[in-house]
N, C-alpha and C positions, 0 to 999 in steps of 0.2 A: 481203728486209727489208720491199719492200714490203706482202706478202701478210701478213709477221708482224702490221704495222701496224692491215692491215685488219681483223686478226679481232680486237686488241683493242681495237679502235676501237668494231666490233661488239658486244664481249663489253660494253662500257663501257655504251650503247647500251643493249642487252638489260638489264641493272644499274639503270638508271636506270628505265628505262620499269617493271621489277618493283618497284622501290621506290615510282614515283608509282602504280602499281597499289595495291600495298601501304596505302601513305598515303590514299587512295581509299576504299578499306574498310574502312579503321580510322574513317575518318570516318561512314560510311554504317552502322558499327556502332555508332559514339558517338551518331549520330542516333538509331538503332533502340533504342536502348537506354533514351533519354531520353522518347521518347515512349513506351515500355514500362511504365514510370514514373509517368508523367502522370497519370494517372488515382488512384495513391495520394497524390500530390501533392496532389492537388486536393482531397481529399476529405480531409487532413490541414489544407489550409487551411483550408474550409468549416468542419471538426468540430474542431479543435485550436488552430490560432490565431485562428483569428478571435473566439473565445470569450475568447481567454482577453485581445486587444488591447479587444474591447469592453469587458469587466471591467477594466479597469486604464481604458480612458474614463471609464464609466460612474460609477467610484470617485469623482472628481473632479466629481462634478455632485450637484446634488438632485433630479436624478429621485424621482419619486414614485408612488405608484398613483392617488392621490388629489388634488384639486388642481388650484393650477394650472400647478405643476412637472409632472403629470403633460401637460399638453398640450407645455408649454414652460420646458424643462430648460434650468437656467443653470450655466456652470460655475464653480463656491465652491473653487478649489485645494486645500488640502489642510484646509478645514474638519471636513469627516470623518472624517478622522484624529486632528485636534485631540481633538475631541469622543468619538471613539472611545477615546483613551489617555489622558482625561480620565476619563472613565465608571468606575466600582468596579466595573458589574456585566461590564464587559467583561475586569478582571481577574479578578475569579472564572470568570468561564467559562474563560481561559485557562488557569488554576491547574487548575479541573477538567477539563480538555483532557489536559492534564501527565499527571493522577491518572489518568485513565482510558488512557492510552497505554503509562504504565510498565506498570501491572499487568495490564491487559488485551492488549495485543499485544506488549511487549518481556518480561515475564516469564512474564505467561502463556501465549499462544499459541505465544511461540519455545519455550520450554524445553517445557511439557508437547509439544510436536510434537517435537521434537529426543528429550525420552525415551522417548516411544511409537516413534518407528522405529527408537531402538536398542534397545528391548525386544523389538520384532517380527524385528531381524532374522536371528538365527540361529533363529527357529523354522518349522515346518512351512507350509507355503503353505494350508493348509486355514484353519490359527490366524489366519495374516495376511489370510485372505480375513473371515474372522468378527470380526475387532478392526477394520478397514477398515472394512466396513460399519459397523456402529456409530457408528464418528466420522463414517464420512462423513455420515451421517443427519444430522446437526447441521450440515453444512454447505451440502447442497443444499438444506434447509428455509428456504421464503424468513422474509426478517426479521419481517414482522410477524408471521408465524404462529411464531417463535420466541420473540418478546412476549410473544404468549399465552398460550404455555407454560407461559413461565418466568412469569408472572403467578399464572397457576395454580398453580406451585409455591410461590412464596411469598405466599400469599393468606392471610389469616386460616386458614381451614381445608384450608392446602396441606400437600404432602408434607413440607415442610421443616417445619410446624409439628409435624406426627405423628409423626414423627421427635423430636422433640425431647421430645415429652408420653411417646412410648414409653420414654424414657430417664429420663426424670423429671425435665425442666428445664419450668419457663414459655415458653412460644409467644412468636415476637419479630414485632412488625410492620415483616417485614423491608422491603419497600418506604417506611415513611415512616422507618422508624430506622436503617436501613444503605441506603439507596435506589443511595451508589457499589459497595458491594461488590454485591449484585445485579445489577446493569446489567456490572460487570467479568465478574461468571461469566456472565452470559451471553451474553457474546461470547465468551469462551475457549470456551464450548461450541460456539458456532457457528461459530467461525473455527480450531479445532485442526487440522483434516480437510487445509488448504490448507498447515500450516504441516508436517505429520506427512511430506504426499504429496514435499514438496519435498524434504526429507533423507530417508526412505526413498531416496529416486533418490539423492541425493550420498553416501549411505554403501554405497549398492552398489558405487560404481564407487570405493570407498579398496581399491587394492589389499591383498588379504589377506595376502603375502608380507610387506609395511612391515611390519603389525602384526607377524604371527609372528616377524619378525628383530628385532624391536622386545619381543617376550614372551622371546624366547629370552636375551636382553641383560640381564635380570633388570627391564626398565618391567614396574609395576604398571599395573592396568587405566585409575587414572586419567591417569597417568605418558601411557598411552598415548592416552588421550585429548587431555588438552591438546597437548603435542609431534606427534603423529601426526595424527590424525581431523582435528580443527577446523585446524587447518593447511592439509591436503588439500581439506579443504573451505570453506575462506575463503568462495571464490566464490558457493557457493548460500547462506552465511550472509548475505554481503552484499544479496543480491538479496531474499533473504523477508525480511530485517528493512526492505529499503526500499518492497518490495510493501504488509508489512502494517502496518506505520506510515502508509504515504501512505490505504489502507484503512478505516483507526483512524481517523484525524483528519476521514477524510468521511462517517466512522457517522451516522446520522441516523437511519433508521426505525428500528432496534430499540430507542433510549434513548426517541425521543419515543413511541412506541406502550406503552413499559413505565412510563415515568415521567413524563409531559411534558416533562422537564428538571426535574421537583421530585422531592422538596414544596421549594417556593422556589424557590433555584435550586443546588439540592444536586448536581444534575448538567445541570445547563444547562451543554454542551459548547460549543464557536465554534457547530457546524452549528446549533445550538437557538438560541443567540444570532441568530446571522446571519438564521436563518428567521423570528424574532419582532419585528427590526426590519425586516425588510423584506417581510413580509407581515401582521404581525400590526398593527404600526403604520405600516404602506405607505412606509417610508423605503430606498425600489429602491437608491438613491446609497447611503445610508449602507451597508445590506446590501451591493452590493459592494465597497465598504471593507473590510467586515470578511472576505467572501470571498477578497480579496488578499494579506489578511495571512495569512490558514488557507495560501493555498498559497504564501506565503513559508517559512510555517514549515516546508512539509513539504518543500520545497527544502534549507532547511538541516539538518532532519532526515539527509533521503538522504545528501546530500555529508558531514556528519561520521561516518555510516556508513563512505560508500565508505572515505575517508579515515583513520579509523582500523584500518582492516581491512588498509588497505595498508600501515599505519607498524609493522602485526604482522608483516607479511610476509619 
């Protein structure tokens, strides 16, 4: 009996000392792993929040460029806000914010990219390499030289004027007379490429078996779209509508290089707003005021994404 004792006395013993071993390196991984870390940490603080705690400071203050708020900033609580949701021209810009976001990144860039890679995808890979390029040209092209362009194209004596004389219509000065639909196509053109690349990939991967048991059932093509496809593919609809909304909302060089934000302020977006008071008439406080609310909005933007995407689910 005794020796029984002793071995599980032993065994007890051995149990223990594996377990604090155990516990030992679990720690010495939890350590390693943390400082593994650290360095993205850091440089999430540096580049991420810390920009983004200064801007919600800096909102609260009259910093200036100019002055003598620019030496010594006092903080005015929520007077820029007052004044901001005071201001008409801050509601227009919002309204043209609205205008340029629906048409330009929620029906334009989602839908024509969602139809080009269901167009591309039962055809040849040669086809897909040749309709690819193409779009993609519009998207690696940086912004200002897409300005230019499209400046070009609707210029007094642009393509879209020749076009129209070829037909037998009067020439439109499309920049001072339609200066929002301009600035919308030319972002759908410059931003299709990102929206196309991202379902191309999520409709590869809709099993083709769903469909076909889904075709064989008597579902018509659209049948099968809504119930089948966008179903399956919630996820990457979620994500590119909240990519290229948040995208949309911080456009800047290609409206101000195509239009200033005119003629007026026909398309003066937040980002043209925000940049003309706070550089043009050196009000740094009030400008990040209004940069606070740009990315409030585009918080609420995402989350009523996520969110109704989930209540489809």
């Amino acid at each position: 009996m005794m020796a029984i004792e002793l071995v599980h006395e032993k065994s007890s013993q051995r149990n223990l000392s594996n377990a604090g071993s155990l516990e030992k390196k679990g720690k010495r991984e939890h350590v390693r792993s943390i400082l593994f870390l650290l360095p993205s940490w850091i440089l999430l603080l540096l580049f991420f929040f810390a920009p983004i705690l200064l801007t919600i400071l800096f909102s609260f203050t009259n910093m200036s460029l100019t002055g003598s708020a620019a030496r010594d900033m006092d903080f005015v609580g929520f007077k820029n806000f007052v004044t901001m949701f005071s201001d008409p021209s801050f509601r227009i810009s919002v309204l043209n914010t609205m205008v340029f976001l629906i048409f330009s990144a929620i029906l334009g860039q989602q839908v024509l990219g969602f139809t080009l890679a269901s167009l591309m995808r039962e055809r040849s890979r040669s086809f897909r390499r040749i309709i690819g390029t193409v779009v993609m040209a519009g998207w690696v092209t940086p912004e200002v030289v897409v300005a230019f362009v499209w400046f070009a194209f609707f210029s007094d004596q642009g393509t879209a004027n020749v076009v129209l004389e070829s037909v037998g219509l009067k020439p439109v000065a499309w920049l001072y007379q339609f200066p929002m639909v301009s600035v919308v196509i030319a972002n759908i053109w410059h931003g299709t490429a990102f929206s196309m690349l991202v379902y191309q990939a999520a409709l590869d991967d809709v099993p083709k078996e769903v469909e076909e048991a889904a075709k064989i059932d008597g579902a018509t093509g659209w049948q099968r779209l809504w119930h089948v496809t966008l179903p399956i593919i919630r996820g990457s609809i979620s994500t590119n509508m909240v990519l290229i909304t948040l995208q949309t909302l911080g456009l800047f060089t290609l409206i101000y290089a195509l239009t200033g934000g005119g003629p007026g302020t026909e398309t003066e977006t937040l980002p043209i707003f925000m940049y003309n008071q706070a550089f043009i008439n050196y009000q740094l406080g009030y400008g990040t005021a209004i940069s606070l609310v740009l990315l409030v909005i585009g918080m609420i933007a995402s989350l009523t994404y996520i969110r109704l995407l989930k209540l489809k689910t």
